[in-house]
N, C-alpha and C positions, 0 to 999 in steps of 0.2 A: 605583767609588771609594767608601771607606768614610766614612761624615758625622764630620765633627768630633767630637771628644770633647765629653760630657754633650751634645749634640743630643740633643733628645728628640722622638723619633720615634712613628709612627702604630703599629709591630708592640710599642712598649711601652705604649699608651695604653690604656685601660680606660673613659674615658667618650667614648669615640667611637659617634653611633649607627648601627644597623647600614642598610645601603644596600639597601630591599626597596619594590620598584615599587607603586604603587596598581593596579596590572590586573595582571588573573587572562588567561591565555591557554589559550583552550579552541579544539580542532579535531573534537571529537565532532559528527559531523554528526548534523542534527537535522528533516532533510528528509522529509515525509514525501509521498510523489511519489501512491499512490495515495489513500491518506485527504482528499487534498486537492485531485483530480479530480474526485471520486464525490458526491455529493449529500446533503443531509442529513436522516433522516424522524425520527420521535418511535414508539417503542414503549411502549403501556401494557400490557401484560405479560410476564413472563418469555419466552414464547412468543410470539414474533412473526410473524404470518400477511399474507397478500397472495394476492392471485388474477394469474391469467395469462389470455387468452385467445386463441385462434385462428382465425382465418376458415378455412372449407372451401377447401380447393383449387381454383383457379380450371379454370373449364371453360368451351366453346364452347357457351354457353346458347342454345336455340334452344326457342321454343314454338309448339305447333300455334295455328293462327288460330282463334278464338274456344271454346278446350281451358278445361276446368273448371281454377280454382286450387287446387295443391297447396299444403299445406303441406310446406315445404323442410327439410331434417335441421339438426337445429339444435346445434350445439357448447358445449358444455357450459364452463364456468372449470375450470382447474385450482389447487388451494388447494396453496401451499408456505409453510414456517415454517424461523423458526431461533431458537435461543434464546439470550437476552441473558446476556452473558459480563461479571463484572464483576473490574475490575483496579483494584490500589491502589496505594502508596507511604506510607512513614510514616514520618518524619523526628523525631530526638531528640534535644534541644539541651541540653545542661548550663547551670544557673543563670549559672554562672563563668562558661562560653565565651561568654554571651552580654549579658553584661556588661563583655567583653574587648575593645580597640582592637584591629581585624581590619583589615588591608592589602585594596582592594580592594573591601569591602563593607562595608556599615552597621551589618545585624544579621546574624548568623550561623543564626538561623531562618528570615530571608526568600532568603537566599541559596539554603539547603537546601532549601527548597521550589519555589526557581524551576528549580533543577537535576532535582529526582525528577518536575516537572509536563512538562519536555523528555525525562524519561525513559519517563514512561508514556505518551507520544504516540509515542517512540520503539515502544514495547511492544505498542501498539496496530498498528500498524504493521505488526509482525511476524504476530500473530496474523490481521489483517484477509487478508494474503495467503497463505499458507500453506494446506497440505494436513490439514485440520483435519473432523472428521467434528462434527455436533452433539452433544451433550451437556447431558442434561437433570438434574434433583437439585440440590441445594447447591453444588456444583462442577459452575456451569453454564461451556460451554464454546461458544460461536459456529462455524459453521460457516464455514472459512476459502473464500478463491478459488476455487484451486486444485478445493475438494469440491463447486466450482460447474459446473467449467467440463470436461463431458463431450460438449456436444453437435454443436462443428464445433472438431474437433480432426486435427493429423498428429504423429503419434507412434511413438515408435520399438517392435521386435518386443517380446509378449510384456507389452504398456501393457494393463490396463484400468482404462475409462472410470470415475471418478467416478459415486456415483449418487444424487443429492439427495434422489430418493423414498424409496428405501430404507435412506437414510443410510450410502452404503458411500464410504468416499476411495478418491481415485487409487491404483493399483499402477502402481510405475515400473517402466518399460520397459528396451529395452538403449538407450542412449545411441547416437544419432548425429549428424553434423553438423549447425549450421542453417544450413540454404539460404535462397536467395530463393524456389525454387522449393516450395520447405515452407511459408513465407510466404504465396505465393501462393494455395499450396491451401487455407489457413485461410479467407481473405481472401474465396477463392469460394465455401468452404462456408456464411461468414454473411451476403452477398451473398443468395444463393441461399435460406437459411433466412429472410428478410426484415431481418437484423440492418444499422446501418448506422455498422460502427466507427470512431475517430475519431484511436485513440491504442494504439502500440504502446510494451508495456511492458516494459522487458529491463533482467536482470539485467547488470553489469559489463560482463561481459565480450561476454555477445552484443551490445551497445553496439556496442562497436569489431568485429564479426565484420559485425553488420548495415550500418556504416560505406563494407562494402566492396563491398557489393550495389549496382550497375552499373545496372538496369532499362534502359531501352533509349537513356538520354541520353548526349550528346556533352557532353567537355568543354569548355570555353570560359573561355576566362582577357581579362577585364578587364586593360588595360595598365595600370590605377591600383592593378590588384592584385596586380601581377606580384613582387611581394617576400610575397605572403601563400600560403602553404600549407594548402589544405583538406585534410581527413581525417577527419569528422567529417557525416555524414546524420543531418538533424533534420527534415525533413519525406519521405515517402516518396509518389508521386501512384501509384496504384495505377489498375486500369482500372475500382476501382467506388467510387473517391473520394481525396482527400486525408487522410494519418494521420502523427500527431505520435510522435517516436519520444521517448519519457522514462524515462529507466535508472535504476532502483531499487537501491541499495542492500540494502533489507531481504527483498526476494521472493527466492525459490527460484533456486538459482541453473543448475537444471536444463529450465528453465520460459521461455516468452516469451507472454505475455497480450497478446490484441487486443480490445483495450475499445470497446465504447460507455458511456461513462462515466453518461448518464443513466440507463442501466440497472443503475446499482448505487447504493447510498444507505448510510450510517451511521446505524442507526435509534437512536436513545438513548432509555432509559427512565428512565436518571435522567445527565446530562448532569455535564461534571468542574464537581466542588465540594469545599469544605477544611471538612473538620469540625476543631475543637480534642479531644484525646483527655485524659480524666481525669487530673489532677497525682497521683503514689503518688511525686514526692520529689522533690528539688531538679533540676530540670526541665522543659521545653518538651516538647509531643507534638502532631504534630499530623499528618492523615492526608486523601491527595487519594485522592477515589474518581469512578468512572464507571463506568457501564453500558450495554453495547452491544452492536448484532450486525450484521451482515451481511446487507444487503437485496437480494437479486438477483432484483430487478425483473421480469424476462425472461433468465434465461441464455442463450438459442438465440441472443441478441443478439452477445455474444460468442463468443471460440475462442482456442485456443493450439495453440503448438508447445511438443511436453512432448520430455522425456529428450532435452536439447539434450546437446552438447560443452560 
């Protein structure tokens, strides 16, 4: 129905203000599922070093009665390093914008800064797990998980190992299913090598694949649950312990990490902080930095299944 004549209406109005929410809606996930497992050490140099050690292989020690004392072979530390990788963000605010009434937020510097400080944890994230060899000079570079984790692994044809020593990354393999059964063999590898893992780490989709992994239990439905459908495995009891399954986002998505998390650390040599960056003109500048590497404590601790589906 058309309005009355001279009705003066909202599509002829001009000081009408405009209809814009105070919240901002953000869905960028911000989880960072390994960096915030693994533990945290302090590096004071570029190069960051640690030792390992090994006990000799257990044996059915037996001595003659009243035999002179040997001394017994003694095992030596092995020294491993990685060198601190540093990552930024740097944010640049216009005089104007930031003297401007902004929907949502107060100042348009602190806003930017809280978004690029979620990005570079996002960032770290990535590099922490990742197939990443060390890298030493100016464009130092950390040596990722993944360059870690050679020593109780099942992996598909034509995979090789990681080598920490010699700084060589993983070559991927041909891709095949992941099993329980692949699972397992990890499981018994770091078992076996003394490791005592805690937490299983999987990309997406091996999430919902591991979901459907059976182990030897009966289903059983609770009548007070009987409108609730599960589909979803979050704890896995295993024959050489209980392990937390936690799905990453940001790791390999060919990849499934079985951690003992104490054995890995975030060592920072210089921990996230906000420098202010020189004024050259009608503007804000300001820049978050951190410096960090990758502590693998004891890799033998750990194991993966690599060149998943």
């Amino acid at each position: 129905m058309a309005a009355p004549t001279n009705t003066y209406t909202s599509t002829s109005a001009v000081g009408n203000r405009e209809d814009l929410t105070n919240m901002i809606y953000r869905i960028t996930p911000t989880d960072t599922p390994f960096m915030s497992m693994i533990g945290k050490g302090k590096a004071t140099s570029t190069k960051h070093e640690w030792q390992t050690q090994a006990l000799a292989t257990p044996s059915n020690n037996v001595a003659a009665e009243g035999d002179d004392a040997t001394n017994a072979v003694t095992t030596p530390t092995v020294r491993l390093n990685n060198y601190t990788q540093i990552s930024t963000k740097t944010v640049g605010v216009s005089g104007t914008q930031e003297s401007t009434v902004s929907a949502g937020r107060k100042s348009e510097i602190g806003y930017q800064m809280m978004l690029k400080s979620l990005e570079l944890r996002n960032d770290m994230e990535v590099g922490l797990t990742q197939n990443n060899v060390a890298v030493t000079g100016s464009s130092r570079q950390s040596r990722g998980l993944i360059g870690w984790q050679g020593d109780n692994v099942d992996s598909g044809a034509d995979y090789v190992a990681p080598n920490y020593v010699t700084n060589v990354a993983q070559t991927n393999g041909t891709q095949a299913a992941f099993t329980e059964a692949r699972l397992k063999n990890v499981l018994q590898k770091c078992y076996t090598a003394g490791g005592n893992p805690s937490v299983i780490m999987l990309p997406p989709l091996a999430k919902q694949t591991f979901s459907t992994f059976t182990g030897n239990s009966n289903q059983r439905t609770d009548k007070s649950e009987d409108k609730k459908v599960t589909a979803a495995t979050d704890i896995y009891v295993s024959d050489f312990g209980e392990l937390k399954a936690v799905p990453n986002r940001r790791m390999s998505t060919r990849d499934v990490s079985i951690l003992q998390p104490d054995m890995w650390a975030v060592a920072y040599l210089r921990p996230f902080f906000t420098q202010d960056l020189a004024k050259t003109g009608d503007s804000t500048r300001k820049q978050i930095i951190v410096e960090y590497t990758l502590e693998a404590r004891n890799p033998a601790a750990s194991g993966a299944v690599t060149d998943i589906l």
